[in-house]
Every structure is written in structure tokens, then in C-alpha cells.
N, C-alpha and C positions, 0 to 999 in steps of 0.2 A: 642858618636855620632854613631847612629849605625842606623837600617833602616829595616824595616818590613811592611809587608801589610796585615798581619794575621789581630787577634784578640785585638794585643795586641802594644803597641806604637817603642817598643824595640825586640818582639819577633819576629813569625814562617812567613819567606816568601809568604807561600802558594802559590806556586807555580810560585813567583815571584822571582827576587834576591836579597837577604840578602846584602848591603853595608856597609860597617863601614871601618870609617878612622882609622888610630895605634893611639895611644897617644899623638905622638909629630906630626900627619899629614907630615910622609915621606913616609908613605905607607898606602895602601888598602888592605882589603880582601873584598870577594864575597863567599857568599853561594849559591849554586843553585842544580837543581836536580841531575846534576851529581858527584856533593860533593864541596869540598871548594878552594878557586885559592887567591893567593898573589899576588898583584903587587908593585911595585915601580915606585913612580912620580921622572920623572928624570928634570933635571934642562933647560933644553928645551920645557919646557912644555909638555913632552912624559908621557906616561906610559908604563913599559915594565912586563911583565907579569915573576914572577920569580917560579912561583911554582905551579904546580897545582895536588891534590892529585885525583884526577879520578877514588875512590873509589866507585863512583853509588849511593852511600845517600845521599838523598836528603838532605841538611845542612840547617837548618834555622837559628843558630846563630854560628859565629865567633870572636873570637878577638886575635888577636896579641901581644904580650909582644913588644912592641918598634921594633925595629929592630931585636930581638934576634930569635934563631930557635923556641920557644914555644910559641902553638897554642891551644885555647882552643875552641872546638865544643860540639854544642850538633846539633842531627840528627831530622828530622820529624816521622822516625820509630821508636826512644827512647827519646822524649822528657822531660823524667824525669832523662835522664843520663848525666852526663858531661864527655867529653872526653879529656884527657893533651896530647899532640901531639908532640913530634920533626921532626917539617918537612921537613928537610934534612934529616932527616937518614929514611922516612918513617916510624917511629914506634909509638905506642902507650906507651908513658909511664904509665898512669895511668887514671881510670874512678873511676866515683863518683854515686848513686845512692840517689837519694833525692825522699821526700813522694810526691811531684806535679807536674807538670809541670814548667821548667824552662823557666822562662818569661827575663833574661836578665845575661849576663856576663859578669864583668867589673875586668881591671889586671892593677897592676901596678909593681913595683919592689920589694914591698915588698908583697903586699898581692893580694887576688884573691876572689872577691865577687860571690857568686850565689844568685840570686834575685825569690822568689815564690811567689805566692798572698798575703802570710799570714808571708813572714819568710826571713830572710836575712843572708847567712851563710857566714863567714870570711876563709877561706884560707892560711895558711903560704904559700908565691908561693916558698920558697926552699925547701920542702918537702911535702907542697899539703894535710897538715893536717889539721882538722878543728879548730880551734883557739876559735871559738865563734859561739853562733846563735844569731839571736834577734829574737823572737819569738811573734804571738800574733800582727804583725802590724797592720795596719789599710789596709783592703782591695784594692788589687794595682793589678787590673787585669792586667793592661796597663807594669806592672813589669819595672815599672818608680823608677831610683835610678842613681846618680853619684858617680863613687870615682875618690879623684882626683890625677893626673899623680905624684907628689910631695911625696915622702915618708916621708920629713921635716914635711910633715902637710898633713897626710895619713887620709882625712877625708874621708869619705857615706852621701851623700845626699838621703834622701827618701821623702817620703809624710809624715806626723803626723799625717794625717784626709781626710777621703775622703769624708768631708762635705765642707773645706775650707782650702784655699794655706797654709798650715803649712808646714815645712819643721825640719823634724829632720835632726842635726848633728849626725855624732858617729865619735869616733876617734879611725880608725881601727888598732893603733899601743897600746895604753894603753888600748883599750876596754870598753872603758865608753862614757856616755853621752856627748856631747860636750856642746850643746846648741839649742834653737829650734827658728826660726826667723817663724815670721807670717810677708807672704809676699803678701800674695794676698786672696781676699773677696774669691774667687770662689776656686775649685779644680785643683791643678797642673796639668799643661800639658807638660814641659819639664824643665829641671835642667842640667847646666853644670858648670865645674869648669874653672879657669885660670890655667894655668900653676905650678904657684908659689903655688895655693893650698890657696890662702888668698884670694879671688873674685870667687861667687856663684851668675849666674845668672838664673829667673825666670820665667816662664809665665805660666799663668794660662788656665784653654778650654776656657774663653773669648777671648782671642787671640791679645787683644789691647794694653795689658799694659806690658814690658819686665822690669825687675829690677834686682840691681847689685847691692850684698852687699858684706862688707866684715865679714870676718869669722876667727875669732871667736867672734868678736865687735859685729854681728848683724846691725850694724851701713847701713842704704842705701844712696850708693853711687850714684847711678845716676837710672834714670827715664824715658822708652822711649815712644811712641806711635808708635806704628806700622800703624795704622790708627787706622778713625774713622766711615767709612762708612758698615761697617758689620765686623762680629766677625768671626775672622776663627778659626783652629785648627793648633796651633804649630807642627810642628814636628820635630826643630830641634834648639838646641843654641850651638854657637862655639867660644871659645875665637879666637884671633891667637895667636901664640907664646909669642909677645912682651906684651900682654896683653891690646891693642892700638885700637882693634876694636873687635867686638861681632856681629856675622853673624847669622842671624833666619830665617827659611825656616820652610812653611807651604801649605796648602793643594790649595795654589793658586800657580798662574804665576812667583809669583813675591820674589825674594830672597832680604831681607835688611841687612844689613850693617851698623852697629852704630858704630859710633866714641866717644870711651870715651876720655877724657877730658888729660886725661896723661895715661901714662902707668903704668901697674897695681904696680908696687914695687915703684912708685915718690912720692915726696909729693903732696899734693894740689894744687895747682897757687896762689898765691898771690889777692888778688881782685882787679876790676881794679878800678881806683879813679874814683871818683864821676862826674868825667867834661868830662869822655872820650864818644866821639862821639855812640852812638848804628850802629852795622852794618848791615844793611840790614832791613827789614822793620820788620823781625821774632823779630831780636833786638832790633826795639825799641818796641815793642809788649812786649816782655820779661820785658824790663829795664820798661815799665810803668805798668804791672803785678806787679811787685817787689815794686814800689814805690806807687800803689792803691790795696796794697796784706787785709787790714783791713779793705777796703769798699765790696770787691767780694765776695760770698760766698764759702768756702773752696774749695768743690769739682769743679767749676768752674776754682779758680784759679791753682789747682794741675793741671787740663788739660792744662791749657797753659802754664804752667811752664814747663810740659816735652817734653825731646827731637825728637829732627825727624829724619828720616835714613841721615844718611850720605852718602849713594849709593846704588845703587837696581841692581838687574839684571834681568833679563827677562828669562825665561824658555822657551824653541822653542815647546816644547809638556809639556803640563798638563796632570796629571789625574794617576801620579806616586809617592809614596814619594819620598823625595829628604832629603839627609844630605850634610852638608855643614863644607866646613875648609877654614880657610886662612894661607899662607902663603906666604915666599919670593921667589919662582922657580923663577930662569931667575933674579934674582936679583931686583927683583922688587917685590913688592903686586898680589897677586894672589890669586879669590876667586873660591875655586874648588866646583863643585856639583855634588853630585853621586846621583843616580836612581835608584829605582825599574828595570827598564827596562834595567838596565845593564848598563849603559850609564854617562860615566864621561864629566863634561863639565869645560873647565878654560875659567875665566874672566880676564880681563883684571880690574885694582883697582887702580884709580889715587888716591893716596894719599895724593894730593895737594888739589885738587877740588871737586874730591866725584862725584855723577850723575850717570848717566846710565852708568853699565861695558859693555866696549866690548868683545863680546865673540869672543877669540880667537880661539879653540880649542875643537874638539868633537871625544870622543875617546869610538869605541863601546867596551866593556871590555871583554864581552864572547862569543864565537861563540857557536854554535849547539855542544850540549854535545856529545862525543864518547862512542863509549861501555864502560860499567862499564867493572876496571878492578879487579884482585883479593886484596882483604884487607890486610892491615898492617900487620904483625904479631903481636901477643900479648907480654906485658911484664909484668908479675907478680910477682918476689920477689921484697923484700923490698930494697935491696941491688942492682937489677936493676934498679928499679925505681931511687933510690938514686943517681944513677950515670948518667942516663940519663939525669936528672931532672941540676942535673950539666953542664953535656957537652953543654946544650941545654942554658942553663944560660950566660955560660961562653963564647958564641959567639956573645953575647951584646957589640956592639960599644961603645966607651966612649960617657958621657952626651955631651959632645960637638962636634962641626960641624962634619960628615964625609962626606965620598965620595962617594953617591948614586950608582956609577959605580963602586966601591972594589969589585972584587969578593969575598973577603974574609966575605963581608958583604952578596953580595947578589949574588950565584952564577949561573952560566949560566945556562940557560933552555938546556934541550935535543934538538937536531932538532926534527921539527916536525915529518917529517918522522921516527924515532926512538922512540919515544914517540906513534904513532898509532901502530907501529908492538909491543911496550911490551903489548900494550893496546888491539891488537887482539891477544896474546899468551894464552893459555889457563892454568891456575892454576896449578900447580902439586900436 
């Protein structure tokens, strides 16, 4: 889930700001020209701003290890370098040096992706050494790739072809092939995982068709239409949590919201008997599709067959990308959407009824950058790195629920005031 307005679908802000939600969507990061800022979405539908490095580089890509203190940037004045960050202790643990330009960074617990036009390198993230490359891909300016949060099923999603939706598997943990699902006539426009790491969903630059398989089956679970009256450009697919809904935002107004059928770890549903009533007029639309499926012609009846949003949302300004998460804040469904423009927005997500989300909540994330202050200091033995790379690790919350307000998790910002006089101090 990540958010650019450069060149590329996942890359360089250009002078916009960089959003991307953590893994499990309980925090944010922001790149912007005055360098990179952390927040946390608190359970009131807040956002509290817990870290900001106001190093003066302009930052075009971030991601965050879950909750833990490791952070991974790369800058617009080094876009060929990757930098490993503990950002609680301000220091740099360790930089990477690659032949192109870094088009995407994706982490999860066990491993750490960097994504180039032509090349996909693997990461041990407890030591930050290179594992693997894949070399020789199929050209991916857009530095379009998923890995997903799940270390049990440590898969890579990329493109296979940039003539037609193929989608290679890799299994970042044994280093082989997994398998390749052909999901769509046209060329990928966006790829995310579930949770669990077993549901990979789809869309192509036609913009109309979303699909949700499972992995490593190949197997397609379900089928959506976005619409049908013009083809847009994805820019974003998001499980939530539970695996119960898949949220797409694209270069229009309008954010969708699909209800799959179960959640993603259940079995199927049973079918329903033959005598039960069709609901609503879509059902019996459906139910006579299904039972006149041998007189229609295929691609005819594939269109009516598939699904429609289960809830949309509205965007008050166009003309930004936007990513998108769900989850439960405030103990209810909650569809969040971050901007270009800096600009977090919570819906409200009836999960009974579906339809238009109310928006509850607009939170500007970054104000007017302050003077650049002095840089990190550097850390280069092995044996530092090693140990940073640790401490940095080891302030990882348990997989299960915590308390967004722990300081132990996320601790207190400087006052402001404190924070502009380090910020006008001059260097030593």
C-alpha cells in the first residue's frame, strides 16, 4: 500500500507526499521534502504524529517494519541507495547501494524486498544481507511487486509480462519459484496480499475487473466490476485484517469496497437449495444468469456474474493519489484514505448494509516543513550494525492486539517548542 505521484505507481513523490500504511494498518508514514514523519491511528479515530526525522531530504519512499523502531528510506538526492534506520535512537544502521533506481520497498518480519525495473533483490531483515536476486524481469517501470505480511507463506508478487496480467509467485523464504497465475488479458496495475499470505488480489490498467485468488492453488475466488462506464487507472488494493473486505482506490472520486463472501481462512458456504427465494432484483438477475449460463455467450455471462462494491466513498478533492486500509478503530469498521496532499481521511463502514461511507474525520498529517536539521550520525562496523539491527527488532510488539497509546510502543513526541529550538541549533 504505498503512494506516489512520480513516475512510477509505488515510487518518487515528486514533490508530493509519499503515504504508506505499516503492514497490519496501525500506523502511517509520510515522505516529504523535509524527510520522513510516523504516525499512529489511535482508537478514536485520531492520528497522533509519533516521530518525525527532519533531516531536510526530501524522502520519496518509506516503509515501516509493523510497529517496531525499523524504518526503511530511500531519498530523491540518492535514489539508487536504500537506507535501514532505527528511529528512536536517530541513527542509521545500514545503506545498500543498487545499479538503478529504487522503484519500491516492501518488509516484513522475516525479509526485506527492493524492487528495480529489471531486478528484485531479497533481504534477511536480521542482518540485512542479500539472500537472492531475481534478475532479468520483465520490465516494471511502475516497480509494481507485493510481499506479503505472513512469514508462514513469505510470498513476492510481481508482473511475469508486461504484455499481459501474469503474475509471478516467489517464495522469499526457500527461494524458488512458487507458481504463476495469468489473471488478467491486459497489464497489471496493482497487486496485494491478505493477511494470512493465502489471497492475492488483482487489477489490471483497464481498471474494471478486480480478482482474488488463492495461493498457491491459483484457484479464482471471486470476481469484481468496479464499473462499466469507462476504464480507470488503479492505484490501490487493500485487504482488512479479517480478510472480509478488499478496498480499491483509483484516479477517480470514488473509493470501492468489496465484500468477499467469507473470510479469508473459512470454508466456502454451503449452496443455497434450489427453492430459495433470489434477493433483490441483482439476485434474481444472478440466479437466472446461472440457470440460462449455456444459451449466453461466455463473456456476456462472466459480466453478470461478477460482483459489485459493497460500499464506496467519496473523496471531497480529486486530482491526488490516494491508498487505502480497513480496519476496526473505535471498534467498528473503519475505511481510512491517505493522499498525496498529506491528507488522511476515516469513513465511517456499515458492515450490515454497505452504501455510501460517512466521512467522519479529516486529518491534515503535515504542516509546513521547518529548517533542515543536522543528519544522523553514521554506523558502520558489522558488529554495530548487528546490534542496532537487534535493539531495533526487538521493540516489536507481540502479533497480537496492543495498546496504540503504550509508550513503550510508541513514545512521546518532544514539545513542539523543543523540537524547533534542536531544529534551529546549528551542527557541531
Amino acid at each position: 500500500m504505498s503512494l506516489g505521484a512520480g513516475q512510477n505507481t509505488e515510487g518518487t513523490n515528486a514533490g508530493g507526499i509519499f503515504v504508506q500504511f505499516n503492514q497490519d494498518c496501525t500506523s502511517l508514514v509520510a515522505g516529504s521534502s523535509s524527510g520522513y514523519h510516523l504516525f499512529a491511528l489511535t482508537p478514536d479515530d485520531g492520528v497522533e504524529e509519533i516521530y518525525a526525522s527532519r533531516s531536510g531530504q526530501d524522502t520519496c519512499l518509506v516503509d515501516r517494519l509493523f510497529s517496531s523502531s525499523l524504518v526503511a528510506i530511500v531519498t530523491v538526492s540518492a535514489p539508487r541507495k536504500l537506507i535501514v534506520c532505527h528511529y528512536k535512537k536517530g541513527t542509521e544502521i545500514c545503506n545498500y547501494s543498487y545499479s538503478n533506481t529504487i522503484l519500491a520497498v516492501k518488509l516484513n518480519r522475516s525479509r526485506l524486498i527492493v524492487c528495480l525495473e529489471e531486478s528484485l533483490h531479497i533481504h534477511n531483515i536480521r542482518d540485512m544481507k542479500i539472500l537472492h536476486t531475481i534478475r532479468d524481469t520483465p520490465p516494471n517501470p511502475r516497480g509494481l511487486c507485493a510481499l506479503s505480511p505472513c512469514v508462514d507463506h513469505c510470498y513476492v508478487a510481481y508482473p511475469g509480462s508486461s504484455a499481459v496480467g501474469e503474475v509471478q509467485i516467489f517464495d522469499a523464504v526457500h527461494l524458488n519459484a512458487k507458481c504463476v497465475i495469468s489473471a488478467h488479458d491486459s497489464p497489471l496495475a496493482a497487486l496485494a496480499w491478505s493477511m494470512c499470505g493465502r489471497r492475492l488480489a488483482t487489477a489490471s490498467e483497464r481498471g474494471t475487473v478486480i480478482r482474488v485468488f488463492a495461493v498457491p492453488e491459483r484457484t479464482r475466488l471471486y470476481e469484481f466490476r468496479r464499473g462499466v462506464k469507462r476504464c480507470v487507472s488503479i492505484a490501490c488494493l487493500a485487504f482488512s485484517a479479517c480478510g472480509a473486505y478488499l478496498a480499491a482506490t483509483s484516479n477517480t472520486e470514488t473509493v470501492h469496497v468489496f465484500r468477499l463472501q467469507e473470510a479469508a481462512d473459512e470454508a466456502p458456504p454451503e449452496p443455497e437449495p434450489a427453492a430459495a427465494e433470489p434477493a433483490g432484483w441483482m439476485g434474481w438477475l444472478q440466479q437466472a444468469v446461472s440457470a440460462g449460463a449455456g444459451y449466453l455467450p461466455a463473456h456476456v455471462a462472466d459480466v453478470l456474474a461478477q460482483g459489485r462494491a459493497f460500499a464506496a466513498a467519496r473523496l471531497p478533492v480529486t486530482g491526488y493519489r490516494a491508498v487505502a486500509a480497513i480496519t476496526n478503530t473505535a471498534r467498528a469498521p473503519r475505511l481510512l484514505v491517505a493522499t498525496s496532499a498529506g491528507v488522511l481521511l476515516v469513513f465511517a463502514l456499515d458492515a450490515a448494509e454497505g452504501g455510501e461511507c460517512t466521512l467522519l474525520r479529516q486529518h491534515q498529517l503535515l504542516e509546513p516543513a521547518p529548517a533542515p536539521a543536522a543528519a544522523p550520525a553514521l554506523l558502520h562496523a558489522d558488529s554495530e550494525r548487528a546490534c542496532e539491527l537487534g535493539a531495533a527488532l526487538a521493540g516489536e510488539p507481540p502479533r497480537g492486539p496492543f495498546d496504540l497509546r503504550d509508550p513503550r510502543h510508541f513514545p512521546p513526541m518532544r514539545p513542539a517548542a523543543a523540537a524547533t529550538a534542536a531544529a534551529d541549533t546549528p551542527a557541531q
